[in-house]
C-alpha positions in Angstrom: -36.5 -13.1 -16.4 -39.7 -11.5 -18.1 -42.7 -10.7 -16.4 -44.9 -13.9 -18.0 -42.8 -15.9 -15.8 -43.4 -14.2 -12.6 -45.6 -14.8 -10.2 -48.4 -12.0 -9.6 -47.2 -10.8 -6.5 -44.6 -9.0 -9.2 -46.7 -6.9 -10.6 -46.4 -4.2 -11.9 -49.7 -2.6 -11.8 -49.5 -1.9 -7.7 -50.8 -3.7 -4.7 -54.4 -2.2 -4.6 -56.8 -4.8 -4.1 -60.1 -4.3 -6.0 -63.6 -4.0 -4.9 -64.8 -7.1 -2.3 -67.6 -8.8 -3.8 -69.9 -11.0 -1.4 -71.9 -13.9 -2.2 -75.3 -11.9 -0.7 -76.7 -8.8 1.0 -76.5 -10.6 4.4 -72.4 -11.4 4.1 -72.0 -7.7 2.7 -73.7 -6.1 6.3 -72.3 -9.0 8.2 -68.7 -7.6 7.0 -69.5 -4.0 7.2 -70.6 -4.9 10.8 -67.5 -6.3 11.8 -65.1 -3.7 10.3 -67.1 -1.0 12.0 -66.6 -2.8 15.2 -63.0 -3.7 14.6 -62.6 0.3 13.8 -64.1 1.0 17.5 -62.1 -1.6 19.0 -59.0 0.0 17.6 -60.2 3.8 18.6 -60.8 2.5 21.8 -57.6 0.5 22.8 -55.2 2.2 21.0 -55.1 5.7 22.3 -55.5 3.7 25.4 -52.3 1.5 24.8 -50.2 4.6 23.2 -50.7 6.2 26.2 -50.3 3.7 28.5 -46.7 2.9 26.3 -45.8 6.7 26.6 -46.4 6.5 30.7 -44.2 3.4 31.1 -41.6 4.7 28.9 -41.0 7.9 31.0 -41.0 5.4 34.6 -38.6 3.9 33.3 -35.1 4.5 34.5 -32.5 6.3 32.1 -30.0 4.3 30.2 -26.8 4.7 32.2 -23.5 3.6 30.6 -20.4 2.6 32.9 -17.4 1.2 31.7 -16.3 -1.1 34.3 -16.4 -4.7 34.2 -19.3 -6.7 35.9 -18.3 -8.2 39.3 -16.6 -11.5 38.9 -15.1 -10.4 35.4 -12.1 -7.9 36.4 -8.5 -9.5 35.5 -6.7 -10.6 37.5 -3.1 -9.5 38.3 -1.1 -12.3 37.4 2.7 -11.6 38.7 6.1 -12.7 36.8 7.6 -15.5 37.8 11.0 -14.5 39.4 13.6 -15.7 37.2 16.5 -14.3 39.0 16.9 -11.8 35.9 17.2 -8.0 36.5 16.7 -5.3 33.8 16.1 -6.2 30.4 16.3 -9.4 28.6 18.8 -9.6 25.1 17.9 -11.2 21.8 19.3 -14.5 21.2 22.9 -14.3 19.8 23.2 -14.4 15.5 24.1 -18.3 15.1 27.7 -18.1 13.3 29.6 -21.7 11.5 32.2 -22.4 13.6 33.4 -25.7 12.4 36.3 -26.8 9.6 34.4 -28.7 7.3 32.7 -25.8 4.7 34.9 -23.5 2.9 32.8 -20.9 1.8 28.9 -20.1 0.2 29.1 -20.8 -3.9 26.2 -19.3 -6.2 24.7 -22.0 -9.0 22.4 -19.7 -10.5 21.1 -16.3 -9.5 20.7 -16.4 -5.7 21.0 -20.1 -5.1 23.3 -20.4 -1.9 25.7 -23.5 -2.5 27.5 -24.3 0.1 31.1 -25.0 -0.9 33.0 -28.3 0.9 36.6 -28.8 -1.0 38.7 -26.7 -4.3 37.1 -29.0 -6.8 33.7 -28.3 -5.8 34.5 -24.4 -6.3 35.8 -25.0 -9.6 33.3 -27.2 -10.7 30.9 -24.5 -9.3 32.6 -21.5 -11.3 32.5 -23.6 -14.4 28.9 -24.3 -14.5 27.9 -20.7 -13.8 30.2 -19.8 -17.1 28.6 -22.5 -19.3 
C-alpha cells in the first residue's frame, strides 16, 4: 500500500502537533489560564496520590503462596469396589480360530490376507498371484 493511500495518522513526518492558533487574545489567556491551573492541580494531587499509593502498597499484606486446595475442593478418596479379585489382574487371552471351516490365510497381492475355505480356492489363489 503507498503512503497516498493512508490515512494521516501514518505519517511519516512524527506525531508533533504544531503551534495552537486561537480565534483572539481573550481564547489564547483563557487557555494559558487553564493549562496553568491544570499544571497546579497535577503538582498538587499527584505527589499527594503517589504517596498516598506508596503508603497503601507497603499496608498491604505480602503475597503468600500455598499449595493446598481451597476448602471444599480436596478429592475425595474414592475406594475400589471389591471384586473378590486378589493381586493383579491378566490381559485378555490372544483370540485363536478354533473351528473346521478355514484351511489356512492365502495372500492375493502383497499383504492382502485371504482367508482360504477349500483346495480349489488355494489353487485358484496361487494361480492368480503367478499371472
Amino acid at each position: 500500500m503507498t503512503m497516498h493511500l493512508c490515512g494521516p495518522a501514518l505519517t511519516t513526518t512524527g506525531k508533533r502537533k504544531g503551534r495552537v492558533k486561537f480565534r483572539n487574545a481573550a481564547e489564547a489567556q483563557r487557555a494559558r489560564d487553564l493549562d496553568q491551573s491544570w499544571s497546579k492541580l497535577k503538582a498538587d494531587w499527584g505527589a499527594e496520590a503517589e504517596t498516598r499509593r506508596r503508603v497503601r502498597a507497603m499496608k498491604a499484606e505480602p503475597l503468600t503462596y500455598s499449595l493446598t486446595a481451597p476448602p471444599g475442593r480436596e478429592t475425595q478418596r474414592i475406594e475400589s469396589r471389591d471384586t473378590g479379585h486378589a493381586g493383579a489382574v491378566c490381559s485378555k487371552e490372544i483370540p485363536k480360530y478354533t473351528g473346521t471351516k478355514i484351511l489356512g490365510i492365502g495372500t492375493l497381492h502383497k499383504s492382502n490376507a485371504v482367508p482360504v475355505f477349500s483346495d480349489e480356492e488355494a489353487v485358484a489363489i496361487a494361480t492368480m498371484r503367478r499371472n
